[in-house]
LUMKE-818332 format. One record per atom (N, C-alpha, C, O, CB): x, y, z. Coordinates in steps of 0.2 Angstrom, whole numbers, plus 2048, in hexadecimal, padded with zeros to 3 digits. Glycine has a CB too. Layout:
N
XYZ...
***
This chain:
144
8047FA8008008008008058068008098078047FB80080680280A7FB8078137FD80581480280181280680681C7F880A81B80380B81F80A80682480B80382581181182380A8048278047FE8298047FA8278057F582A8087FE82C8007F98208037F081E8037F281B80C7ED81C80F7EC8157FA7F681980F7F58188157F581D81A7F381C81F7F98158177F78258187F782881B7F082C81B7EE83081F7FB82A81A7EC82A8157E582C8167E18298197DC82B81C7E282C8107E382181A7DF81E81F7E081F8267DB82082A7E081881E7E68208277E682382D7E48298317E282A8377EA82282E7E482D82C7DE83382B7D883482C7D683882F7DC8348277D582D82A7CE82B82C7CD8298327C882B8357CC8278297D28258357D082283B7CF8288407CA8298437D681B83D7D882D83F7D88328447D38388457D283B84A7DD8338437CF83883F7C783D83F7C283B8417BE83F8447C583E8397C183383F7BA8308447BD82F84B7BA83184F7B88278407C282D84D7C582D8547C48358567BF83585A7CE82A8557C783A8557C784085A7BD8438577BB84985A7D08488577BB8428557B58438527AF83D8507AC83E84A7B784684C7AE8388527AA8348527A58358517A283A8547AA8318567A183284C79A83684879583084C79782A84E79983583B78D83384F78C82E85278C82F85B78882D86079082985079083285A79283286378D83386978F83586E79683986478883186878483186F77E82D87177F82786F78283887077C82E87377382887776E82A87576C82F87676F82887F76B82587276382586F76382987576782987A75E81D86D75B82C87575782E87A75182887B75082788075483487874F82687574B81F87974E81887274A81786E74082087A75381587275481186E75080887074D80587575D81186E75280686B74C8018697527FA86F7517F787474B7FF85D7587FA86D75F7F786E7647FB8727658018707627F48677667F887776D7FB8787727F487C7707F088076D80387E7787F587A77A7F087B7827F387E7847F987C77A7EB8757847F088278B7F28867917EB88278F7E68807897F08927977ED88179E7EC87D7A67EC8807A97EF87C79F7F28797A97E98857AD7E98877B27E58847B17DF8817AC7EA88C7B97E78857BF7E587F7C57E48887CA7E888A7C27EE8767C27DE88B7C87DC8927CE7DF8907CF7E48937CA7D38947D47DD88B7D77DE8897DA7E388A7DE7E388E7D77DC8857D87EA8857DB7F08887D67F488A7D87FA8897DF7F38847D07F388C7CB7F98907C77FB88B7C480088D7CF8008927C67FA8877C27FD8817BA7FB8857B87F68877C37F98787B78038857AE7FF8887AA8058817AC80A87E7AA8028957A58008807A080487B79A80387E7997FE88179F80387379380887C78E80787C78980487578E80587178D80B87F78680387278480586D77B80486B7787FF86A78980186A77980886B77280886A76F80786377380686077080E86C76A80885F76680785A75E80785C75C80486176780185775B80985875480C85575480884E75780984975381585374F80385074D7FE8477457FD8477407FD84B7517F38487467FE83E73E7FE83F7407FA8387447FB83373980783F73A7F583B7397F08327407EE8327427EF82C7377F582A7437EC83474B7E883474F7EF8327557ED83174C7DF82D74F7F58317527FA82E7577FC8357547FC83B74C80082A75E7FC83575E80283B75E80983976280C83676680183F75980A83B75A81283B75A81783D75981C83A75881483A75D81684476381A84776981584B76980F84C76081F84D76E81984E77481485277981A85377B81E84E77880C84E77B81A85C78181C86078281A86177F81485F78281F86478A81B86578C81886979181C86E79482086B78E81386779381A87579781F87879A81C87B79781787C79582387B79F81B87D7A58168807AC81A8807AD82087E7A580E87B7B38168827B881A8837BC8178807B781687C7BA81C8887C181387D7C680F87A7CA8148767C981A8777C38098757D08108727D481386F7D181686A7CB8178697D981086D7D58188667D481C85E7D18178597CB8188567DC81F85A7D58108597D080B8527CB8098567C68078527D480384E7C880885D7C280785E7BD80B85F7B780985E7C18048627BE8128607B981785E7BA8198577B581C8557BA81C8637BE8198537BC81784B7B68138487B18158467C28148487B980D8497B58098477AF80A8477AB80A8427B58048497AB80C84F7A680D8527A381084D79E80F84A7A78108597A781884D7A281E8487A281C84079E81D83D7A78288487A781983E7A68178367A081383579C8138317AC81283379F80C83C79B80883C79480A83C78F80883879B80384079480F83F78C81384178B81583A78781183778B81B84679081C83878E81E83578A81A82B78781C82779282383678E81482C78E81082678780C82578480B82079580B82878580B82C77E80682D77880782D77380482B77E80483177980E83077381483276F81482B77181682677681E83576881082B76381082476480A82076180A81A76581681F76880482376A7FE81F7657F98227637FB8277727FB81E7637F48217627EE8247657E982776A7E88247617EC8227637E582D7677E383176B7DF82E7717DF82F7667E28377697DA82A76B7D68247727D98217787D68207667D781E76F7E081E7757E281B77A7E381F7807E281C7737E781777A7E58277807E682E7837E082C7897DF82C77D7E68367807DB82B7837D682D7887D282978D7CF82A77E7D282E7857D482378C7D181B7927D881D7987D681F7877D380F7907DE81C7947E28217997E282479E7E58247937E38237947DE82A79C7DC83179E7D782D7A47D882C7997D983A79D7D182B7A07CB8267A57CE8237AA7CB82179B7C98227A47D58217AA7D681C7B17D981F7B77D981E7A67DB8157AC7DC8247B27E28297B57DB82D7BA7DB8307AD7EB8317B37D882D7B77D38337BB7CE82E7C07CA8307B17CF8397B97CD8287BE7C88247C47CF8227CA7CD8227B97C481B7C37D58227C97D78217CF7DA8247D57DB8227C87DA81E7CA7DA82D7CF7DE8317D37D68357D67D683A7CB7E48387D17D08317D37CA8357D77C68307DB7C18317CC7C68397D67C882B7D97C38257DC7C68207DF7C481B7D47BD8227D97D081F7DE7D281C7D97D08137DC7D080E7E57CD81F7D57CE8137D07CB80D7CB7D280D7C77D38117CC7C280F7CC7D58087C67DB8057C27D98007C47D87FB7C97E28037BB7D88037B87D97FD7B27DD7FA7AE7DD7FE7B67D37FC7B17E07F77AC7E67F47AD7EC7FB7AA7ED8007A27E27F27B27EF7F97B77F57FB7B27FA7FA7B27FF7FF7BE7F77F67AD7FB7F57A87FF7F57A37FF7FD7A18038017A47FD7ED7A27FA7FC79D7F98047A07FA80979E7FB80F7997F28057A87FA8087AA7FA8117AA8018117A78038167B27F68147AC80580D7AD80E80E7B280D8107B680980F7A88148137B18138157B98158197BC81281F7C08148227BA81B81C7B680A81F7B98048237BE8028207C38008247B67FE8237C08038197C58008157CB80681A7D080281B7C480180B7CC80B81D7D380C8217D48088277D780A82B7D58138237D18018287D37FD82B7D47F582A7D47EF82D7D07FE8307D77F88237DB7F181D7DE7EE8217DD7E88237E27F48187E47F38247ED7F08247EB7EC82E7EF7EA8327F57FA8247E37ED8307E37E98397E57E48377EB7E48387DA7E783E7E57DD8347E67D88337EC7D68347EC7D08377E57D882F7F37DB8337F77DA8377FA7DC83C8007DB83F7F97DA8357F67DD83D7F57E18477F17DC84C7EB7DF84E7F07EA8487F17D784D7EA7D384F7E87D58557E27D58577EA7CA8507EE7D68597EA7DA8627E57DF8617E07E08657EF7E08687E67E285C7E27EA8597DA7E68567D57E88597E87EF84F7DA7E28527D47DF8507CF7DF8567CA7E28557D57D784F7CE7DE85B7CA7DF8607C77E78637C27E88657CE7DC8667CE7EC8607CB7F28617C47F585A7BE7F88597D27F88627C87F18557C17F28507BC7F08517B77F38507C17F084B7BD7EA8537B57E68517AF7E685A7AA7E385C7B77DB84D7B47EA85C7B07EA8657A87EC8637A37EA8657B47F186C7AA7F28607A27F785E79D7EF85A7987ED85C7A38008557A17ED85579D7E684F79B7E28547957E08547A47E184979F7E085979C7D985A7967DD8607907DA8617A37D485E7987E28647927E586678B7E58657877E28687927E986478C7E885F7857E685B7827E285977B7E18597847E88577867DC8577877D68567817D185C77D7CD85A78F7D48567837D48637807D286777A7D586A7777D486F7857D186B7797DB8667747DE86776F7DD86276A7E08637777E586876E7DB85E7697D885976A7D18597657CE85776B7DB85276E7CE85B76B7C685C7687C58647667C08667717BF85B7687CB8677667CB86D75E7CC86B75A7C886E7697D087175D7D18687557D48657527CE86374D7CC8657567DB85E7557C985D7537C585C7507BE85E74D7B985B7547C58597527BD8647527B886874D7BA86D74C7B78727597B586B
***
């Protein structure tokens, strides 16, 4: 990868980290689900509003590093108006690339795609996907 195109990714991460789009608490949400990462302290909240399988809203607020409050605000802002279906091939795809490094349709990930190069960082994998699996547990919770 150039220097440039890695340094745009890191760009990204460092904009959604000091600026996290998303940042706060339903006032009355449908779901909220709680996110901790034992490992290095990372805690999230994460809420949703769904109507007709649509999420059509989601915060979250929590403290962690910089790639887990990234992820958080990319993931919000990426999902907000999709179906949960569609979250789901989604996280399938964010988690085959920050774990194995395998991208596929680059168009749907957006500016997930600046967290290409996690795969060779594997301690770090956990600060991405803390918000994913979050939610993960917050909609097979709803459905059960």
């Amino acid at each position: 990868m150039n220097e440039l195109l890695e340094n745009l990714y890191q760009d990204i991460i460092i904009d959604h980290s000091n600026t996290p789009r998303n940042f706060h608490i339903l006032a009355h949400p449908d779901i909220c689900k709680e996110g901790h990462n034992m490992v290095c302290g990372d805690n999230i909240t994460i809420c949703i509003n769904k109507k007709n399988e649509v999420i059509v809203d989601i915060c979250f607020q929590g403290n962690g590093c910089a790639i887990s409050i990234a992820s958080a605000s990319i993931m919000t802002t990426l999902i907000k108006g999709k179906t949960v279906q569609q979250y789901f091939l989604l996280f399938e795809m964010f988690q085959l690339m920050v774990t194995k490094g395998e991208i596929y349709n680059s168009e749907k990930l957006g500016e997930l795609i600046a967290f290409s190069k996690l795969s060779d960082f594997p301690m770090r994998v956990k600060c991405a996907t803390l918000a994913w699996h979050t939610l993960n547990a917050a909609l097979k919770q709803n459905i059960e």
